[in-house]
Backbone as CSV, one residue per row, in Angstrom:
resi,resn,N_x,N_y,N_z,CA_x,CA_y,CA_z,C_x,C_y,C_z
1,UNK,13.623,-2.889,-10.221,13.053,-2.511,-8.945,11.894,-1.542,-9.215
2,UNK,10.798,-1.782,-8.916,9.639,-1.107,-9.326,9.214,-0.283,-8.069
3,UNK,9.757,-0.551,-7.044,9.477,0.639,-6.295,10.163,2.108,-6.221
4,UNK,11.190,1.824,-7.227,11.456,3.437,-7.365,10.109,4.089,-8.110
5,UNK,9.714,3.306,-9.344,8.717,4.028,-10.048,7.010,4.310,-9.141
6,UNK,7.093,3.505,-8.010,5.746,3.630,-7.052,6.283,4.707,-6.404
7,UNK,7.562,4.648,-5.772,7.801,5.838,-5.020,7.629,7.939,-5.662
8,UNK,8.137,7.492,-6.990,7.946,8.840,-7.740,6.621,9.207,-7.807
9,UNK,5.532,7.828,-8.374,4.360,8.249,-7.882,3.443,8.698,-6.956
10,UNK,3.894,8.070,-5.371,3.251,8.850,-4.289,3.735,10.293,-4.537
11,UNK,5.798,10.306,-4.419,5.492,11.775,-4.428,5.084,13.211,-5.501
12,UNK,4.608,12.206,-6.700,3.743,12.820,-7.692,2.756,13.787,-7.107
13,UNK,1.902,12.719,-6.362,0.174,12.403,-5.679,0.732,14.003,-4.921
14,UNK,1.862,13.625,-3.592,1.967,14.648,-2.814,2.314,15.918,-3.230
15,UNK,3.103,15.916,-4.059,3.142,17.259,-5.048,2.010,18.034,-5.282
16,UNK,1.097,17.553,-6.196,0.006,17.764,-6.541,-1.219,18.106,-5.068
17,UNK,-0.858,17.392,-4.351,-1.542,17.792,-3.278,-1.417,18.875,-2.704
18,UNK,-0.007,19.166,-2.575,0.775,20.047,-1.330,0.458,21.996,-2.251
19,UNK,0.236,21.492,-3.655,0.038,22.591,-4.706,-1.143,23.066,-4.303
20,UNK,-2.052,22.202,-4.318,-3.638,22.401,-4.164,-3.889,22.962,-2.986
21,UNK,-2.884,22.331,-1.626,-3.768,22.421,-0.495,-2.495,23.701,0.047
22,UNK,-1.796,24.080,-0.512,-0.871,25.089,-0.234,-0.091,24.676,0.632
23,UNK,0.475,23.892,0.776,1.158,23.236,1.890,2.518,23.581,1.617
24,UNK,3.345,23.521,2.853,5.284,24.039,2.621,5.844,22.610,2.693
25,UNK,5.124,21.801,3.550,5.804,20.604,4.088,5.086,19.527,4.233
26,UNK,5.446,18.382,3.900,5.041,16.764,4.326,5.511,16.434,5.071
27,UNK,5.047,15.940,6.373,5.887,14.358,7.938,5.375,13.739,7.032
28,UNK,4.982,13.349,6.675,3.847,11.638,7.473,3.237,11.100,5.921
29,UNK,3.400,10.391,5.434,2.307,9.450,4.325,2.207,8.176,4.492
30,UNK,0.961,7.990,5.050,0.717,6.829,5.733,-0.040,5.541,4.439
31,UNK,0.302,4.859,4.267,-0.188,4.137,3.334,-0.346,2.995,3.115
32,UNK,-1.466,2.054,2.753,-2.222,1.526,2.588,-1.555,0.109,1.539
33,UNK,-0.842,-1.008,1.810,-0.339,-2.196,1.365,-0.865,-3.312,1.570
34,UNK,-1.336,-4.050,0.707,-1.846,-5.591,0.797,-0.868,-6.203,1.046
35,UNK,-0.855,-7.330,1.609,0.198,-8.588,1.919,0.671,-8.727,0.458
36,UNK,0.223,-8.959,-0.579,0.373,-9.583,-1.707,0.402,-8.563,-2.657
37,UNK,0.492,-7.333,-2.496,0.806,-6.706,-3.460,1.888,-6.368,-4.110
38,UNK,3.228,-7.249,-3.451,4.257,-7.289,-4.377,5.670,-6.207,-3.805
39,UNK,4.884,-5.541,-3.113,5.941,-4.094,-2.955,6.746,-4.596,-1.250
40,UNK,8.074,-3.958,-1.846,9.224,-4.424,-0.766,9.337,-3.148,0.267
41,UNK,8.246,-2.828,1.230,8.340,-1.970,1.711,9.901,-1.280,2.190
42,UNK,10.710,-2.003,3.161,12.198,-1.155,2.927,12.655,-0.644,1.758
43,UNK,12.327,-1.151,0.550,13.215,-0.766,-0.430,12.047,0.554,-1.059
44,UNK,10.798,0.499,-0.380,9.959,1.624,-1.074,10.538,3.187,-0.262
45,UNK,11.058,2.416,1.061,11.374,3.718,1.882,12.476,4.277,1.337
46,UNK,13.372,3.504,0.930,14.453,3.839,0.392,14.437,3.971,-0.701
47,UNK,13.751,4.428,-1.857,13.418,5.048,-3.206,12.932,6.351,-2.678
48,UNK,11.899,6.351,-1.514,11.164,7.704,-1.509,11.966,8.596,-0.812
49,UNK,13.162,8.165,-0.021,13.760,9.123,0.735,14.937,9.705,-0.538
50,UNK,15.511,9.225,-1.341,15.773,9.678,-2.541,15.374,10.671,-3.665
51,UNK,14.076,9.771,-3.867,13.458,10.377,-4.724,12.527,12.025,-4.001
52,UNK,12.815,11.666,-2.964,11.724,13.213,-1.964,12.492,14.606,-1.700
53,UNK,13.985,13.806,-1.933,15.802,14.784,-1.803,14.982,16.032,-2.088
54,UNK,14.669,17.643,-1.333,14.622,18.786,-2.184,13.714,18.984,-2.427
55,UNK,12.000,18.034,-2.136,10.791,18.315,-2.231,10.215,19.067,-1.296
56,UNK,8.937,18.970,-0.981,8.169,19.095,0.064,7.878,18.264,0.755
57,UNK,8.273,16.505,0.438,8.308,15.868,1.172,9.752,15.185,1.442
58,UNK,10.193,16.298,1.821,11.814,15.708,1.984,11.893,15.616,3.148
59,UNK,12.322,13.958,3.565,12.220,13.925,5.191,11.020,13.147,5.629
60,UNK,10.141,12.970,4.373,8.297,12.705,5.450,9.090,11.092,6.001
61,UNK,8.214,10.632,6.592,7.930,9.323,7.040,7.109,8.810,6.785
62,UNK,7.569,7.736,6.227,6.284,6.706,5.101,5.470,5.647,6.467
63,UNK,4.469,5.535,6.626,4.016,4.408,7.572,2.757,4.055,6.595
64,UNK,3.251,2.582,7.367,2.648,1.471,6.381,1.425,0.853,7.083
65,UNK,-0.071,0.388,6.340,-0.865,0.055,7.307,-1.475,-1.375,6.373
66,UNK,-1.264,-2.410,6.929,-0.938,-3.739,6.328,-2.441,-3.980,6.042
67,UNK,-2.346,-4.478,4.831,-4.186,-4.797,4.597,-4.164,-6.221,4.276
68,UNK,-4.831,-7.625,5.000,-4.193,-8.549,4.464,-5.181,-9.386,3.694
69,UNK,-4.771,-10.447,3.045,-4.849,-11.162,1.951,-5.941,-11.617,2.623
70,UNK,-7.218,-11.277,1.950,-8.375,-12.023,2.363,-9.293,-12.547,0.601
71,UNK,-10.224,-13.646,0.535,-10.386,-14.324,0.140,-12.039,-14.564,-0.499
72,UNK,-12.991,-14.993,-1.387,-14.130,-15.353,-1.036,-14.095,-16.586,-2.112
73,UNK,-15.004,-17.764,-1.137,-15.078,-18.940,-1.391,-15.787,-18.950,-2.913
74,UNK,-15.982,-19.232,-4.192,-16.912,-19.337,-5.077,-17.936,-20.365,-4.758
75,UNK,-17.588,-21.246,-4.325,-18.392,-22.578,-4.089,-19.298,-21.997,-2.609
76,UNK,-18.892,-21.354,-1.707,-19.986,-21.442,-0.352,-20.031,-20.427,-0.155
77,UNK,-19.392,-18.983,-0.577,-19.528,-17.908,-0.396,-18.719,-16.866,0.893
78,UNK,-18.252,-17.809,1.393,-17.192,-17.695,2.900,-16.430,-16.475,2.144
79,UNK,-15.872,-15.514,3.224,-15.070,-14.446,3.109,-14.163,-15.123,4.525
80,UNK,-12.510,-15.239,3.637,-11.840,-15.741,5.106,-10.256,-14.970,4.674
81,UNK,-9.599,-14.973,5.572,-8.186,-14.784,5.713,-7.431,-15.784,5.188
82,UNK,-6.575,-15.418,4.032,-5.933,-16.792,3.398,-4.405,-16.370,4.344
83,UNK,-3.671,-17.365,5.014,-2.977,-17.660,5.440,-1.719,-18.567,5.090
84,UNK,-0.103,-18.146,5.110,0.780,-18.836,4.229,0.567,-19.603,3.455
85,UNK,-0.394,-18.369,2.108,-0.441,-18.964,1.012,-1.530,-20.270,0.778
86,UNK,-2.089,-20.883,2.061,-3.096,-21.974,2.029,-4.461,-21.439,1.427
87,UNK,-4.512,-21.871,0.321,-5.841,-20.987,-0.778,-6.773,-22.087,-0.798
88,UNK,-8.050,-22.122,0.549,-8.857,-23.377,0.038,-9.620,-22.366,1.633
89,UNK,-10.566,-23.247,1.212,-11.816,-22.041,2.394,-11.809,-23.139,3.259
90,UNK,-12.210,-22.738,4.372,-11.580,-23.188,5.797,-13.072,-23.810,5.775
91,UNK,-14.034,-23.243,5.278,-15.345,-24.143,5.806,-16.147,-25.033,4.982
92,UNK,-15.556,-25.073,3.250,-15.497,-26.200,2.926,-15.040,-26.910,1.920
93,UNK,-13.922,-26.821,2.198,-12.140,-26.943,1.527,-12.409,-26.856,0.043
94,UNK,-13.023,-25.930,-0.544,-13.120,-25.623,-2.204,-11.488,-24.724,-2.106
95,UNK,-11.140,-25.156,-3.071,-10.254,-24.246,-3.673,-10.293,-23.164,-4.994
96,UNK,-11.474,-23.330,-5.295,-12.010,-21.883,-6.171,-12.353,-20.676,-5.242
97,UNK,-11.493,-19.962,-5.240,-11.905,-18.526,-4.757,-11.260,-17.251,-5.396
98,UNK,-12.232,-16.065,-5.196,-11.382,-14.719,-5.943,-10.303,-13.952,-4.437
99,UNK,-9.713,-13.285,-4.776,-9.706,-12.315,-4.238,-10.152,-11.371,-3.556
100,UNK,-10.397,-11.015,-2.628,-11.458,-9.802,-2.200,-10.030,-8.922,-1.508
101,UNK,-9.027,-9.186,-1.509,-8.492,-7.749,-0.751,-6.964,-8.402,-0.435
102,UNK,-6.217,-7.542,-0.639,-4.480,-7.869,-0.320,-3.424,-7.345,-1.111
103,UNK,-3.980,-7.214,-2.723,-3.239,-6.199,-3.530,-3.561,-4.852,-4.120
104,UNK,-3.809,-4.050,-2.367,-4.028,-2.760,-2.475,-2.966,-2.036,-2.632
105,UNK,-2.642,-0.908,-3.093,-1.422,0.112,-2.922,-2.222,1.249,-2.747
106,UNK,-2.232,1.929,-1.306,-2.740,2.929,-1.865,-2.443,4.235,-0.810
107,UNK,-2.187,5.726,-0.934,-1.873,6.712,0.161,-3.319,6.708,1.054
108,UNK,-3.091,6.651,2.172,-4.355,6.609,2.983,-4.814,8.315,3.630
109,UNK,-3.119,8.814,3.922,-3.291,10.192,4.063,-2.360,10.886,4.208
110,UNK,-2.160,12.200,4.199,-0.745,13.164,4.460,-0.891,13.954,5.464
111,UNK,0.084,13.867,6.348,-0.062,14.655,7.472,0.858,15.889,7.072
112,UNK,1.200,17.332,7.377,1.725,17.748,6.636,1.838,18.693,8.266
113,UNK,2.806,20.121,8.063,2.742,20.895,9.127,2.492,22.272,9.263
């Protein structure tokens, strides 16, 4: 389960933050997930509420802000929304395309009190 080891890392990030910015307390780490990046959000909540036991972010609330799987055509240049997994550009059915966005992980921000 690799979201225990993502979870230690946000609250690495927030550690380090809460040091810097003098903070007593974390609510809120709102963060930033591609469709396709792999991570089982329930089970991330449930590593970080563990792993946060006794921190400064003991207690926060993780909210999640979905970034989704989007696409660019190699052949026509189209930027589109790939949809259950259908990987072929809607405007002119090439199926060579990269990635442009969906396996982000990333803290977007900390609300703190």
């Amino acid at each position: 389960m690799h979201e225990m080891s993502i979870a230690l890392n946000i609250l690495e990030i927030v550690k380090e933050e809460s040091i810097e910015q003098r903070v007593e307390r974390v609510t809120e780490i709102r963060l930033a997930i591609g469709e396709i990046s792999g991570v089982a959000r329930q089970s991330l909540e449930f590593c970080f509420s563990i792993a946060s036991k006794g921190t400064v972010a003991d207690g926060a609330e993780l909210v999640f802000e979905n970034i989704p799987f989007r696409a660019e055509c190699l052949a026509c240049g189209s930027i589109f929304r790939v949809r259950d997994y259908k990987i072929s550009c809607p405007d002119c059915g090439s199926k060579e395309i990269r990635t442009v966005s969906g396996t982000e992980l990333f803290i977007r921000d900390i609300e703190v009190e």
